[in-house]
C-alpha positions in Angstrom: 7.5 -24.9 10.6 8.6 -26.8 13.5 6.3 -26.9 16.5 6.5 -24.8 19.8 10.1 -22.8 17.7 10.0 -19.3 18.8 11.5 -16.9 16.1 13.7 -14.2 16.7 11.6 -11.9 14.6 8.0 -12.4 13.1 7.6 -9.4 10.6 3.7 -8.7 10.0 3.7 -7.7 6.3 5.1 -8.2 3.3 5.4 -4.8 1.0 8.7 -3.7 0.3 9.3 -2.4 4.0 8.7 -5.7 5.4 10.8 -7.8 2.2 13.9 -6.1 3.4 13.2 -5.9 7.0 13.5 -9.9 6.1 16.2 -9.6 3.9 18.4 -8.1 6.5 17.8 -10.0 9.3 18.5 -13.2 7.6 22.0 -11.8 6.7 22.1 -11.3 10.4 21.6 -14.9 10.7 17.7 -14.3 12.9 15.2 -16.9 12.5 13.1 -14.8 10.6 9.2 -15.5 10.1 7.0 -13.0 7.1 3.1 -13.3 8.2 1.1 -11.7 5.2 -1.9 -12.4 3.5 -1.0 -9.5 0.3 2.2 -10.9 -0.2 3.7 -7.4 -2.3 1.2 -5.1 -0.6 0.2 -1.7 -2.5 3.5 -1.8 -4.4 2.1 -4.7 -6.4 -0.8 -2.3 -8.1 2.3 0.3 -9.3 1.4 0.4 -12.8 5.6 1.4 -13.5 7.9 2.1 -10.9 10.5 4.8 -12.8 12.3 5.6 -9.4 13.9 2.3 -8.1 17.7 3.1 -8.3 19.3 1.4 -11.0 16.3 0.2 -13.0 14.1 2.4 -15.1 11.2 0.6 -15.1 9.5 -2.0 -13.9 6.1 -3.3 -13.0 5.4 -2.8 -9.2 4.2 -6.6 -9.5 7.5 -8.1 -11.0 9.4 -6.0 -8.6 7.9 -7.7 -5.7 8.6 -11.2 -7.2 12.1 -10.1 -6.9 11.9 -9.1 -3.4 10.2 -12.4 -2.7 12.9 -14.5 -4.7 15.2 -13.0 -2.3 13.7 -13.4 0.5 13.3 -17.2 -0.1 16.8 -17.9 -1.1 17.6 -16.5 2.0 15.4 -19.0 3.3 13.3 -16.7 5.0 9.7 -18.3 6.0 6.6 -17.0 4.6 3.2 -17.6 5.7 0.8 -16.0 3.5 -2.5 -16.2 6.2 -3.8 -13.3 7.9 -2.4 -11.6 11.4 -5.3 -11.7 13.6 -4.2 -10.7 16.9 -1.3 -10.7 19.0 -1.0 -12.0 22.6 1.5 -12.3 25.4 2.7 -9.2 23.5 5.3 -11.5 21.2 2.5 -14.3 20.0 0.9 -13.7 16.6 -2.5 -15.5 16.0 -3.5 -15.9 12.5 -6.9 -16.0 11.5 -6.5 -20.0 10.4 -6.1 -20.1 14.4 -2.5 -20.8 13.9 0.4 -19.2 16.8 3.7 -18.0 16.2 5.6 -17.2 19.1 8.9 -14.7 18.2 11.3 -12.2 20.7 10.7 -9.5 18.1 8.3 -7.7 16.3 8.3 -5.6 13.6 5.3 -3.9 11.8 5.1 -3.6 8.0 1.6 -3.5 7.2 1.4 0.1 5.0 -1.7 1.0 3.9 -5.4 0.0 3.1 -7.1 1.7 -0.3 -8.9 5.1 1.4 -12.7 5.5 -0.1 -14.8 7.9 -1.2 -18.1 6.8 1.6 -20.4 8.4 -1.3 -23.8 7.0 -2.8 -23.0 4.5 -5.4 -19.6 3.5 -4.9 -20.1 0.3 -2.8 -23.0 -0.4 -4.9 -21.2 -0.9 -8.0 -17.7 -1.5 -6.7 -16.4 -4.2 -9.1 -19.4 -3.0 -11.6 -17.4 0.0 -13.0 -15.5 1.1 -9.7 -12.2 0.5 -9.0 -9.7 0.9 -6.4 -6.5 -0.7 -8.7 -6.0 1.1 -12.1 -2.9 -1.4 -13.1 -5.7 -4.2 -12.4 -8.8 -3.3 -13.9 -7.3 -0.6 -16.8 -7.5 -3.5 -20.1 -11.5 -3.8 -19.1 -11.9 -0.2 -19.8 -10.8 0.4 -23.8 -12.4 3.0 -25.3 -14.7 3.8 -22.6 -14.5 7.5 -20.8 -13.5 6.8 -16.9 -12.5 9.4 -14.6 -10.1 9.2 -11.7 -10.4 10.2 -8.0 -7.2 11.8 -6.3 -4.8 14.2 -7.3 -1.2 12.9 -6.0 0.9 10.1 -7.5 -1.4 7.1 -7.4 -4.3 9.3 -9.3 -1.6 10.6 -12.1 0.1 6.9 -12.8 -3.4 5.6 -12.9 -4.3 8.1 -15.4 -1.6 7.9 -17.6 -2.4 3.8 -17.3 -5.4 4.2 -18.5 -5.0 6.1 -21.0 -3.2 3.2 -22.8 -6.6 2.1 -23.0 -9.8 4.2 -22.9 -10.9 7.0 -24.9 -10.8 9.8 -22.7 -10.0 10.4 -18.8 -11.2 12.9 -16.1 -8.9 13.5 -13.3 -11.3 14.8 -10.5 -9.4 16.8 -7.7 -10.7 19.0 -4.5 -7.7 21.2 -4.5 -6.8 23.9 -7.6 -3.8 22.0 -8.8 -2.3 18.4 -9.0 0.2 17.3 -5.8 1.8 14.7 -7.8 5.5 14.7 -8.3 6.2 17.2 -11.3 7.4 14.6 -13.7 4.2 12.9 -13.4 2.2 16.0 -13.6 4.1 16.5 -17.1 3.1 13.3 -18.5 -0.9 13.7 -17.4 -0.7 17.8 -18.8 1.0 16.8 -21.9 -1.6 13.5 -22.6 -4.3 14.7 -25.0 -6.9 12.2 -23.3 -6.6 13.1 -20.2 -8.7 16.3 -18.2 -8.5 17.8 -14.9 -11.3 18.9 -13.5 -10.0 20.8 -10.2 -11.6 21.5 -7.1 -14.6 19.3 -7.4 -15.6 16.4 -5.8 -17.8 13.3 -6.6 -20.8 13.5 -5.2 -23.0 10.4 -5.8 -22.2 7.3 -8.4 -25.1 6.6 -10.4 -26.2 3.7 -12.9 -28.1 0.6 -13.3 -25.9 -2.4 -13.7 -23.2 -0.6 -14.3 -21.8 2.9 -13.5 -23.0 5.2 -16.3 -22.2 8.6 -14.8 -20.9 10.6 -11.5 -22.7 13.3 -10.4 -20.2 16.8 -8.5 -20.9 18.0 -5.6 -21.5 21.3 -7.5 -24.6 19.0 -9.5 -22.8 18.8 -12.7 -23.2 15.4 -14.1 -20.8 13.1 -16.2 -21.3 10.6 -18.5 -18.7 8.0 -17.1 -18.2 4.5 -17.1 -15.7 3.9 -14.9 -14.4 5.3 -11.6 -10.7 5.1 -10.2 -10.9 6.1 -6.1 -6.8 7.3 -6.2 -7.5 9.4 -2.8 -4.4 7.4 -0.8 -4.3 4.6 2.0 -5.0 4.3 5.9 -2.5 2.8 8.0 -3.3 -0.6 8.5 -2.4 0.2 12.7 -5.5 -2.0 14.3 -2.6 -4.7 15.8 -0.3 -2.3 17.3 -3.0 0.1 18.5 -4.2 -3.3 20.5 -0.5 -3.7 21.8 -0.5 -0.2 23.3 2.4 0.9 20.6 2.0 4.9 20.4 0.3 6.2 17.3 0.3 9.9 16.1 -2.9 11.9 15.0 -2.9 10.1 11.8 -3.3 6.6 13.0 0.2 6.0 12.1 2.6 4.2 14.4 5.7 6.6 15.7 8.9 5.4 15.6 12.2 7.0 16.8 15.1 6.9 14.1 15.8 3.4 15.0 12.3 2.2 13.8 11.6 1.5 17.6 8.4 2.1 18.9 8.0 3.1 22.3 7.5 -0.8 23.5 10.9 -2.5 23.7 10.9 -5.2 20.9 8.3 -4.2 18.7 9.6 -1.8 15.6 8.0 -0.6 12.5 8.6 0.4 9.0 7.6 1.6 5.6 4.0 3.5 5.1 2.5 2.3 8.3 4.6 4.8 10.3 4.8 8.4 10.9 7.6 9.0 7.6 7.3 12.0 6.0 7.6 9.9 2.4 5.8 7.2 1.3 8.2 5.4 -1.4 9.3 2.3 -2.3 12.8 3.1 -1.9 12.3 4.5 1.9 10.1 1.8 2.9 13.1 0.0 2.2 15.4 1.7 4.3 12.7 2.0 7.3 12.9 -2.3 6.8 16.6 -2.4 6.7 17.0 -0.3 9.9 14.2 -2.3 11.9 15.8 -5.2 10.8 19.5 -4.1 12.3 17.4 -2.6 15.5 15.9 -6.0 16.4 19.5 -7.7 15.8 20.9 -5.1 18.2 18.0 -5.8 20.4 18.7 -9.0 20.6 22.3 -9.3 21.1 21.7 -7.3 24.3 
């Protein structure tokens, strides 16, 4: 880093939305700065990712050391530290106290890990709770876990764990699973695994350790694990600061561009209003913010 440089574009994440948003622009020969303290973001906790063209599968973490090989060939910059705050609407502040000034922005920060807010689950977070099936799955072998959620992250988690303990509980509010149908195959077909639909967990209960869940209907489970699968919140706190226009949701809206409505500042992957939270779009948001800030700039 050379002092007092100003960047053409600081991108404030590093999932896949953000890897390519970097990958493009330094093909488009910007002097392009990644600020991101989760270098890989959520993708990195994708037990298997079975729907990235052209490979079948692959660990969401080894896929993100690919997008980060790439991005350092390209000799894209990469400051893994914290975005703080932004001033003079184009300075990033990091929380080591350390400024970037750029003429772009773009916003790739996805999602945070949504929770549960019951009894019990702070208490023994770490201590039999779990936010990060494709983390914390070996520890469980033959012990009976359930998991939170009924949508993709709750199924891959399930059929994860599976691999390793004795028997599964997939706890959902609604009457059936929401999960792509190839996924809900695999959980339906997996002897270890069963649903228990439209319930919810009420209280986590235990003494050093989580030993059982009780439902909001009072039925109790003997458990020893808990996987909170229940999706993310957009990680929006920056932009909202910046003025940048957010929908109901808390997620940022962008035009088909990836432009917000504040000239220079774009966004991309999970953290904006996209009707589908994948990999592969993520990708294509990044690309097209990417090509919007070059555009910006050459005007």
């Amino acid at each position: 880093m050379v002092k007092n440089q100003i960047y053409d574009t600081i991108i404030i994440g590093s999932g896949p939305a953000g890897m390519t948003a970097a990958i493009y622009a330094a093909r488009y020969k910007l002097k392009t700065l990644i600020i991101s303290k989760d270098v890989g973001g959520v993708a990195n906790l994708a037990h298997k990712v079975e729907n990235w063209p052209g490979i079948v599968s692959i660990p969401g973490t080894e896929l993100m050391q690919n997008f980060k090989k790439h991005v350092t060939v390209l000799g894209v910059e990469l400051v893994e530290d914290k975005a703080e705050k932004i001033i003079n609407k184009f300075e990033v502040v990091t929380a080591s106290n350390k400024r970037f000034k750029s003429k772009t922005l773009i916003f790739a920060l996805g999602t945070v890990r949504r929770k549960l807010n019951i009894p019990g689950e702070d208490k023994f977070t770490g201590k039999g709770v779990s936010y990060c099936a494709t983390c914390d799955a070996p520890f469980f072998k033959d012990k009976t876990v359930c998991v939170v959620g009924g949508r993709n992250s709750a199924t891959m988690a399930a059929s994860l764990l599976s691999q390793y303990a004795k028997k599964i509980y997939i706890i959902y509010r609604k009457d059936k699973l929401r999960a792509d149908p190839v996924l809900i195959e695999q959980v339906e077909k997996n002897p270890k695994i069963e649903m228990i639909y439209k319930s919810e967990v009420a209280k986590i209960l235990g003494t050093k350790f989580v030993e059982k869940v009780i439902l909001k209907d009072g039925k109790e489970i003997p458990i020893e694990g808990v996987f909170v699968e229940i999706g993310g919140i957009p990680s929006t706190g920056l932009a909202k600061e910046l003025q940048v226009k957010l929908d109901n949701g808390s997620y940022i809206i962008v035009d088909d561009k990836m432009q917000t409505n504040i000239p220079g500042i774009f966004a991309a992957g999970d953290i904006t209003n996209t009707p589908l939270a994948q990999i592969v779009t993520a990708c294509s948001d990044g690309a097209k913010a990417a090509y919007s800030a070059f555009q910006y700039l050459k005007k």
